[in-house]
C-alpha positions as CSV (number, residue, x, y, z in Angstrom):
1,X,-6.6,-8.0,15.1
2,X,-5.8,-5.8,18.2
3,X,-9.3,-5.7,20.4
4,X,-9.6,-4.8,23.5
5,X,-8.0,-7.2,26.2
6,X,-10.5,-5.8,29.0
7,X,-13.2,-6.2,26.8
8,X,-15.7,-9.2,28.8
9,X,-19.6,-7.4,28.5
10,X,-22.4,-9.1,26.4
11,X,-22.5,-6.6,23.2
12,X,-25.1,-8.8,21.5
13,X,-28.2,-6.2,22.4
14,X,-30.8,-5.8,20.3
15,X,-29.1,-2.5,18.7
16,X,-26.2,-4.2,18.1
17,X,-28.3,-7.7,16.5
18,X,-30.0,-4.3,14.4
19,X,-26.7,-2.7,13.2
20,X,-25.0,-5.9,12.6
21,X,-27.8,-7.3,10.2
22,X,-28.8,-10.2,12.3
23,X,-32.8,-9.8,12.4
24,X,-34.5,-11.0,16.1
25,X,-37.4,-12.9,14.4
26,X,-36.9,-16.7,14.3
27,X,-34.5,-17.2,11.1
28,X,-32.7,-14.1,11.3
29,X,-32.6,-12.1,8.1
30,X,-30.2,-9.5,6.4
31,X,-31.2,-6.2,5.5
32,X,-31.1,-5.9,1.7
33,X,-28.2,-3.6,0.9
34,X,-26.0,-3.5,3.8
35,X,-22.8,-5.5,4.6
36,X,-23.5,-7.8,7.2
37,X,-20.3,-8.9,7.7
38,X,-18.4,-5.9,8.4
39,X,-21.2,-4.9,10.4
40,X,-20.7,-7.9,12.7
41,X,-17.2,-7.3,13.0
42,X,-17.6,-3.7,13.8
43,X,-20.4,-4.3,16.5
44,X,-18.1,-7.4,18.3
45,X,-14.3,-5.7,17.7
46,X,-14.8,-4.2,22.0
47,X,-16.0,-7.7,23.1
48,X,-13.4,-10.1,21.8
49,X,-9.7,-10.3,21.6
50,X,-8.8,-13.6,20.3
51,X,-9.4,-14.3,16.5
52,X,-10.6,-17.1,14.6
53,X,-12.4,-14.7,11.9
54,X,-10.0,-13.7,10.0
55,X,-9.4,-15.5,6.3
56,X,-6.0,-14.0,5.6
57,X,-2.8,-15.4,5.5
58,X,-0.4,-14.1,8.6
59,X,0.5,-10.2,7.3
60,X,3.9,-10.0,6.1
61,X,6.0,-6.8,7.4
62,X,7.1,-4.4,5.1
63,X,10.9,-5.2,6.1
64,X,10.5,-9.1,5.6
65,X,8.9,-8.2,2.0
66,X,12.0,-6.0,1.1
67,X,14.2,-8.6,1.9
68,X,13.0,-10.2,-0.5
69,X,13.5,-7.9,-3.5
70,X,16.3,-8.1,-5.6
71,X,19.3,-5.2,-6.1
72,X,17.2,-3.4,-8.7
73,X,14.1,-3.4,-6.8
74,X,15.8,-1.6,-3.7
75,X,17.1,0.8,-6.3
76,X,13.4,1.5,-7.5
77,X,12.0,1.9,-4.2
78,X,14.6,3.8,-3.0
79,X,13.8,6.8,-6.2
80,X,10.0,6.7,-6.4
81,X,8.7,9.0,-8.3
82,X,5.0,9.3,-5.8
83,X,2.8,10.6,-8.8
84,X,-0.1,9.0,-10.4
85,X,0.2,5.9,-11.8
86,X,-1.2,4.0,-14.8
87,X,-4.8,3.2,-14.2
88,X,-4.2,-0.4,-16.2
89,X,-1.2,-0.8,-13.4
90,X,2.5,-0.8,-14.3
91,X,3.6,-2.6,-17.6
92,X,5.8,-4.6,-14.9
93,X,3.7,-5.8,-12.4
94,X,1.0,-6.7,-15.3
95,X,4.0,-9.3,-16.6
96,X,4.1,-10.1,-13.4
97,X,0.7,-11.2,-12.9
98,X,0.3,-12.1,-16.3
99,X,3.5,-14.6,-15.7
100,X,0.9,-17.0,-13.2
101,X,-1.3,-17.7,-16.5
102,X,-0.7,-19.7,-19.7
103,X,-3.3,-17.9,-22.0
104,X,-2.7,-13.9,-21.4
105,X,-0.2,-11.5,-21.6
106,X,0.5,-8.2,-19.5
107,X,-2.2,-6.5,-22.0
108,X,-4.7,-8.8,-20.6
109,X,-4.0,-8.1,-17.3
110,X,-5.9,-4.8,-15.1
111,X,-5.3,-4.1,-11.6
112,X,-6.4,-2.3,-9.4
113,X,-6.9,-1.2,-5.6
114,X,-8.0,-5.1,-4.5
115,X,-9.6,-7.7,-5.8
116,X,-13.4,-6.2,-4.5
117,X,-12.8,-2.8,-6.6
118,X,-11.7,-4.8,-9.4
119,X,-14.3,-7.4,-9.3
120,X,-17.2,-4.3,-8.4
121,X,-16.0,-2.5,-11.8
122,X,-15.7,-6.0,-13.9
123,X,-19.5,-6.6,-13.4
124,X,-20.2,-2.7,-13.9
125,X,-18.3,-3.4,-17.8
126,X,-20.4,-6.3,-18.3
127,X,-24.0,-6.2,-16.9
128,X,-27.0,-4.1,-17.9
129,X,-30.2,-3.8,-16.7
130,X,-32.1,-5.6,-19.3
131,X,-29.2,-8.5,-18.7
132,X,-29.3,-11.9,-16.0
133,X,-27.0,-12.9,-14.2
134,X,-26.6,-16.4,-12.2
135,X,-24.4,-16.0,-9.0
136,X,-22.9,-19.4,-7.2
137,X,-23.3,-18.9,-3.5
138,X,-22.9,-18.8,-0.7
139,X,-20.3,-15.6,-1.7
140,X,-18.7,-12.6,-0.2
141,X,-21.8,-10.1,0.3
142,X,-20.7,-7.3,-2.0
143,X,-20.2,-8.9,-4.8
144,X,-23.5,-10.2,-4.6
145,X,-25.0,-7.4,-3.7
146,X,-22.9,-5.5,-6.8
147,X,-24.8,-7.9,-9.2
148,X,-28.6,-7.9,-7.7
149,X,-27.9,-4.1,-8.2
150,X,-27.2,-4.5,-12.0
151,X,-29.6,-7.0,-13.0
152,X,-32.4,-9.5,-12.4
153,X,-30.1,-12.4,-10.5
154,X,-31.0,-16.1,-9.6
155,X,-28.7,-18.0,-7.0
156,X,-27.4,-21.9,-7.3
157,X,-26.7,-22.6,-4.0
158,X,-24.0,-25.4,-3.4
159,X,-25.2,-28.9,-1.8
160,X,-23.9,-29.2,1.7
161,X,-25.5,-32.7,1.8
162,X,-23.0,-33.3,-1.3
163,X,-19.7,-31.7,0.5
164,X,-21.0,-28.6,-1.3
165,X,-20.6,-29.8,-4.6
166,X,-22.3,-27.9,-7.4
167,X,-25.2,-29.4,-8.9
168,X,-24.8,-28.7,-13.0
169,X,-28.3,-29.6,-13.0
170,X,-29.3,-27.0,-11.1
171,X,-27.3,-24.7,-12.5
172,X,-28.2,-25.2,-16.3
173,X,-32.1,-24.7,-15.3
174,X,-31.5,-21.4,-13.9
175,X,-30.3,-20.3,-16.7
176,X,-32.1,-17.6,-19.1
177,X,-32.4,-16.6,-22.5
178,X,-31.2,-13.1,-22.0
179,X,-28.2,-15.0,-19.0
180,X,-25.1,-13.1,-19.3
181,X,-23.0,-13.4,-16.4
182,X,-21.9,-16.6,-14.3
183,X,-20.3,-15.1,-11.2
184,X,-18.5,-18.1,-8.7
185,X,-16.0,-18.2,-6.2
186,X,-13.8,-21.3,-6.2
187,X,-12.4,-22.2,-3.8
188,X,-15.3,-21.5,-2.2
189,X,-15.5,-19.3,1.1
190,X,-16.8,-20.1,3.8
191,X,-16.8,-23.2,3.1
192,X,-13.7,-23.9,1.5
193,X,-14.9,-25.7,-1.6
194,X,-13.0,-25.9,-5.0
195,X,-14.7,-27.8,-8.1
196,X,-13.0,-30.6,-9.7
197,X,-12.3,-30.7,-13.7
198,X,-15.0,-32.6,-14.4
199,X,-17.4,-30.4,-12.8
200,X,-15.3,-27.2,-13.7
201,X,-15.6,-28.7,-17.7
202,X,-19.0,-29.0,-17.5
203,X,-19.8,-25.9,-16.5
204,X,-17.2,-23.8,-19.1
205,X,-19.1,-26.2,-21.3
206,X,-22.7,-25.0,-20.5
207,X,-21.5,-21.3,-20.3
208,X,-20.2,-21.9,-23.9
209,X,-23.1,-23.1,-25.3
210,X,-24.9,-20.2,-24.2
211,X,-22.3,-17.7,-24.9
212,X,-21.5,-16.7,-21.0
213,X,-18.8,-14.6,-19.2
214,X,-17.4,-16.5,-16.4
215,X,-15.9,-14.7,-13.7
216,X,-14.4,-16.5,-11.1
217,X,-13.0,-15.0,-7.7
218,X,-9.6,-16.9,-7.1
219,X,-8.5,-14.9,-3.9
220,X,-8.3,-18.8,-2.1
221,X,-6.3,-20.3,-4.8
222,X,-3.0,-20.2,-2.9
223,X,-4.5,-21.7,0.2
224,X,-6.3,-24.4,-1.0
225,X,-5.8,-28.0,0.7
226,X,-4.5,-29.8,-2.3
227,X,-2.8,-27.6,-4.5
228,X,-1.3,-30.5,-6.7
229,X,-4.9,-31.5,-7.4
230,X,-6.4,-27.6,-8.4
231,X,-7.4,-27.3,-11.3
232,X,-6.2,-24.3,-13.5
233,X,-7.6,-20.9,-13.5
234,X,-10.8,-20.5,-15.1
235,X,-8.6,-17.8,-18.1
236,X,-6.6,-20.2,-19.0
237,X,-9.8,-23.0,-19.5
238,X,-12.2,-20.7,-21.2
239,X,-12.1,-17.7,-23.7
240,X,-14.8,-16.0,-21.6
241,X,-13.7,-17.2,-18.4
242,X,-12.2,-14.3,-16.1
243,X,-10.1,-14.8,-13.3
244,X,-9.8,-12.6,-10.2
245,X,-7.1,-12.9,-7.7
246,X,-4.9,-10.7,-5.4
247,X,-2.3,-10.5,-2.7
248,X,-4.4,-10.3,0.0
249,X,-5.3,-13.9,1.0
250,X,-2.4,-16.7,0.1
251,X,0.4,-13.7,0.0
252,X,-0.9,-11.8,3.5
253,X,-0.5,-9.0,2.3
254,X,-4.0,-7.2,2.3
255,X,-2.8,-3.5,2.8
256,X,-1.0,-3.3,-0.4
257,X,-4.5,-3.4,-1.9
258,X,-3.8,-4.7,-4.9
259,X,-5.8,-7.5,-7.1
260,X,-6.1,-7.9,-10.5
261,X,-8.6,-9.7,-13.4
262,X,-7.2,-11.6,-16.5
263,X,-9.3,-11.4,-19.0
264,X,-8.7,-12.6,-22.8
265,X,-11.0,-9.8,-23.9
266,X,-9.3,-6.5,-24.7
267,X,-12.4,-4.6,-25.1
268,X,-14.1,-5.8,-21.9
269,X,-10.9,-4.7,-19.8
270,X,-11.5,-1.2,-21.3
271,X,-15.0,-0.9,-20.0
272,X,-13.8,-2.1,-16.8
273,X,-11.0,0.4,-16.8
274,X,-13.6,2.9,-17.2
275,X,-15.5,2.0,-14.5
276,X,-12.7,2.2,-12.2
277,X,-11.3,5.4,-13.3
278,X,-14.8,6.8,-11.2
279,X,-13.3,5.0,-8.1
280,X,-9.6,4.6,-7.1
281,X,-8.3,5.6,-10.8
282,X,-4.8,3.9,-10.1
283,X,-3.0,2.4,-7.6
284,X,-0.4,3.8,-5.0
285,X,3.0,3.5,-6.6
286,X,4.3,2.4,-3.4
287,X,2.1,-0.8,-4.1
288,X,3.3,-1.9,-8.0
289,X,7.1,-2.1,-7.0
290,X,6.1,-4.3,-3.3
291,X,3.4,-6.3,-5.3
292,X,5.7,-7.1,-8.0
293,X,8.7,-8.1,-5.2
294,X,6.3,-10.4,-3.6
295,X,4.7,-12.5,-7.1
296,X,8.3,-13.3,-7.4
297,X,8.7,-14.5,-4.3
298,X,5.2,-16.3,-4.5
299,X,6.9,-19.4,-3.4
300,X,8.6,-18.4,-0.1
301,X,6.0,-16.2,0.7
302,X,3.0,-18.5,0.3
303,X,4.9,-21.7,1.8
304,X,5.2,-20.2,5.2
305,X,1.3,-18.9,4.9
306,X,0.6,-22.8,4.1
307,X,2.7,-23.9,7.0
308,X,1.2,-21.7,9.5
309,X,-2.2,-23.1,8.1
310,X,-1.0,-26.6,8.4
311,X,0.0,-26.1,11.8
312,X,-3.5,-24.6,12.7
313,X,-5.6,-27.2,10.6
314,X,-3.6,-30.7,12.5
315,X,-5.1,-28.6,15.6
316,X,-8.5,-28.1,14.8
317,X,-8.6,-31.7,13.3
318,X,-7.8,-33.0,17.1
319,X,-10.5,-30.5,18.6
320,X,-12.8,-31.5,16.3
321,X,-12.3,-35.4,17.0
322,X,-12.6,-34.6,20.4
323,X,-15.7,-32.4,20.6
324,X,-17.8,-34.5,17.7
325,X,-20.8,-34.1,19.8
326,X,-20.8,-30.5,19.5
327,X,-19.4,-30.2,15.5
328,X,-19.8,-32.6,12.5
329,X,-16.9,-33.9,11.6
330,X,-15.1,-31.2,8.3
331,X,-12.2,-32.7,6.2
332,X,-10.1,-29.9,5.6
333,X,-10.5,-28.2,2.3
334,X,-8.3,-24.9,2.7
335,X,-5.2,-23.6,4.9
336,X,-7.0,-20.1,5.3
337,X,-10.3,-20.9,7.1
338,X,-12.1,-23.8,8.3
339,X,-16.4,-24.5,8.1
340,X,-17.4,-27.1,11.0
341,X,-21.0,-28.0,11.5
342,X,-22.4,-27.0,14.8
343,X,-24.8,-29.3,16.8
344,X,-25.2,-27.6,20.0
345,X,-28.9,-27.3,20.8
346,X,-28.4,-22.8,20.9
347,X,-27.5,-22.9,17.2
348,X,-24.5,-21.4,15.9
349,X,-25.3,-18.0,15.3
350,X,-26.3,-17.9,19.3
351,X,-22.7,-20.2,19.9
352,X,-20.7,-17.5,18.2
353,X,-22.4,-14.7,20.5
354,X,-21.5,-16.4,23.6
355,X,-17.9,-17.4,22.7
356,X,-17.5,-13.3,21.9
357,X,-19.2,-12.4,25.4
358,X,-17.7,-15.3,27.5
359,X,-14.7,-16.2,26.5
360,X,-13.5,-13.1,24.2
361,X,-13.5,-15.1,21.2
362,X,-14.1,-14.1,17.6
363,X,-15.9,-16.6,14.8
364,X,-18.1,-16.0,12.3
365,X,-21.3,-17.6,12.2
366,X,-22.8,-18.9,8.6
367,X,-25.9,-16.2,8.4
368,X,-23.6,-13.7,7.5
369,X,-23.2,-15.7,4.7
370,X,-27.3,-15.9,3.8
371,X,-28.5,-14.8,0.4
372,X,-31.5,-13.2,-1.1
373,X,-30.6,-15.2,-4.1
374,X,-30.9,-18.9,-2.9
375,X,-30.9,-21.0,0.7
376,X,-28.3,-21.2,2.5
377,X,-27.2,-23.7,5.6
378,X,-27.3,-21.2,8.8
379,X,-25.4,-24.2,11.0
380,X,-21.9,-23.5,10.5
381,X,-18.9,-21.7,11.7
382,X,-16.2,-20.7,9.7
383,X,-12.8,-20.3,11.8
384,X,-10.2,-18.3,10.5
385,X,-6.8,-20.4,10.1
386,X,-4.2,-18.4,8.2
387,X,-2.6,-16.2,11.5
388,X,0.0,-17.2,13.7
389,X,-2.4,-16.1,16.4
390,X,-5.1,-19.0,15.2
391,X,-3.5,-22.0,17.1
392,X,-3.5,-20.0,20.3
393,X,-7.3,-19.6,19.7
394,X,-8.3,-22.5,19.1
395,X,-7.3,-23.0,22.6
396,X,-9.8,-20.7,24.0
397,X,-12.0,-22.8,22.0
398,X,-11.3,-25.8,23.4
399,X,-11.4,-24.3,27.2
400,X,-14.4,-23.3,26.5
401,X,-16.5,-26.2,25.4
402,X,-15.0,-28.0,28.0
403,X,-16.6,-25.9,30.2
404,X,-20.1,-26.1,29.0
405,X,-22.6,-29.1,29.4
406,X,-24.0,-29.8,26.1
């Protein structure tokens, strides 16, 4: 992120605590349709120029992806045809895709212009307004937001007191007679979460009984902690489990825009290619022949993200140890971001304000994470490890609360 270096003014006035969603009154609050998250970022980008709040994985170049193409790819790229492409998304970069999965084929494979367009026109093919839907969270705003616009919606909010685990308890009694739709993001962000196969069985097995689509957002697979221990994609476990993914996160590549859904149903890929032919229709062809290049390369392109987040994580471990007065202990659960508990006596959404305004540092607090749908902790911090730029910050960090009396 390139912010302003002069940048060293308090922006957190009430119009920007307004625009960015953060309500005065004690609690805060989030207006009901609006992104709080990009507001926040959009209100703080001219008052801090070190970042710890971005989840990505450190951008790759287009020159170090094309390196990695083979002789034929170089060819391709070198004769593009730059007309529209196929709304489903090339027959090649579908096998592609389709090649990370043991239960589908390129047929069962759609992609489209990132994983939130694909996700937004997923629910749009399979909720209606007489339909309920139950939504694990905390979750990325919109696609909350997508679902509470299509249908009644209860939340399950995952335990923090249980290393935000998900309660299957919990889960089964908010279900419905008329439930549709279970809508989760493992691993979890922000707070890096991923289920275990006993939990992840029991819930395919409740969603089974009552006949539920299961759409998981995978965009954190590749950066997970233990990657020997994850278990596999929710496609290849269920015949009504859907998986989303993309390059954006584990591959750093975010401006390629592409993501995709495997889904074992046909039919429900056809609905959801309808939906997006009222949005992006297709994807740049530029995109298809460098997506395809890099889900070869997954390995070489997602080690060094994992090392860089390695790198970043043995730091924050060590600032953590040192500052446990301040933040609860957090075990590592994913390469791309970090979730700490803060104890300071301002609270964090009043720590991240001052760290923008005082030391020119950007982190997220956890109410841009709250939900209409179901509680959710307000404590936290979640610190972007997945840039090069991320061990630097944690730096600034660490000048900074030695500088404070807590």
């Amino acid at each position: 992120m390139e912010l302003d270096a002069d940048a060293s003014t308090d922006c957190w006035t009430d119009d920007v605590r307004e625009e960015a969603g953060i309500d005065q009154r004690e609690g805060g609050g989030l207006p009901s349709r609006s992104f709080a998250m990009a507001d926040y970022l959009r209100s703080w980008s001219a008052c801090a120029y070190h970042d710890l709040a971005a989840s990505d994985s450190q951008p790759l170049q287009l020159s170090a992806l094309l390196r990695l193409a083979r002789s034929d790819d170089r060819l391709r790229w070198r004769s593009l045809d730059l007309g529209y492409a196929d709304p489903l998304g090339s027959l090649r970069l579908r096998e592609a895709v389709a090649a990370r999965y043991a239960m589908v084929g390129a047929d069962e494979v759609l992609v489209g212009a990132g994983a939130q367009e694909t996700m937004t026109c997923l629910l749009q093919a399979l909720l209606a307004p007489e339909d309920h839907a139950v939504v694990v969270v905390p979750i990325y705003q919109p696609l909350e937001l997508v679902v509470t616009g299509l249908c009644a919606t209860d939340g399950v909010a995952l335990s923090a007191n249980r290393a935000w685990s998900l309660d299957l308890d919990r889960f089964a009694a908010a279900l419905r007679p008329n439930t549709r739709l279970v809508l989760t993001n493992f691993p979890n962000s922000p707070t890096g979460a991923a289920l275990d196969r006993p939990t992840l069985d029991g819930l395919i097995a409740l969603c089974r009984r009552h006949g539920l689509w299961l759409v998981n957002d995978e965009v954190y697979r590749q950066t997970d902690c233990a990657l020997d221990r994850a278990v596999p994609p929710v496609v290849d476990l269920y015949e009504r489990g859907i998986s989303i993914n993309g390059l954006s996160k584990g591959f750093g590549l975010p401006g390629l825009r592409v993501g995709w859904a495997a889904c074992r149903d046909r039919a429900v890929l056809g609905r959801t290619v309808a939906a997006k032919n009222l949005l992006s229709s297709c994807l740049a062809a530029p995109s298809e022949i460098l997506g395809e290049i890099a889900l070869r390369a997954e390995h070489r392109i997602t080690d060094r993200a994992r090392a860089i987040g390695r790198r970043n994580h043995r730091r924050l471990r060590a600032l953590l140890d040192r500052h446990s007065d301040v933040f609860e202990p957090d075990e590592p659960r994913n390469l791309a971001f970090a979730y700490p508990r803060f104890r300071g006596h301002e609270g964090a959404t009043d720590f991240a304000r001052t760290l923008a305004s005082e030391a020119g540092l950007l982190v997220l607090p956890s109410i841009l994470w709250r939900s209409s749908l179901a509680p959710v902790s307000q404590d936290h911090l979640r610190l972007g490890l997945g840039r090069i730029g991320s061990f630097a910050a944690l730096g600034i960090l660490e000048k900074h609360l030695l500088r404070q009396s807590w």
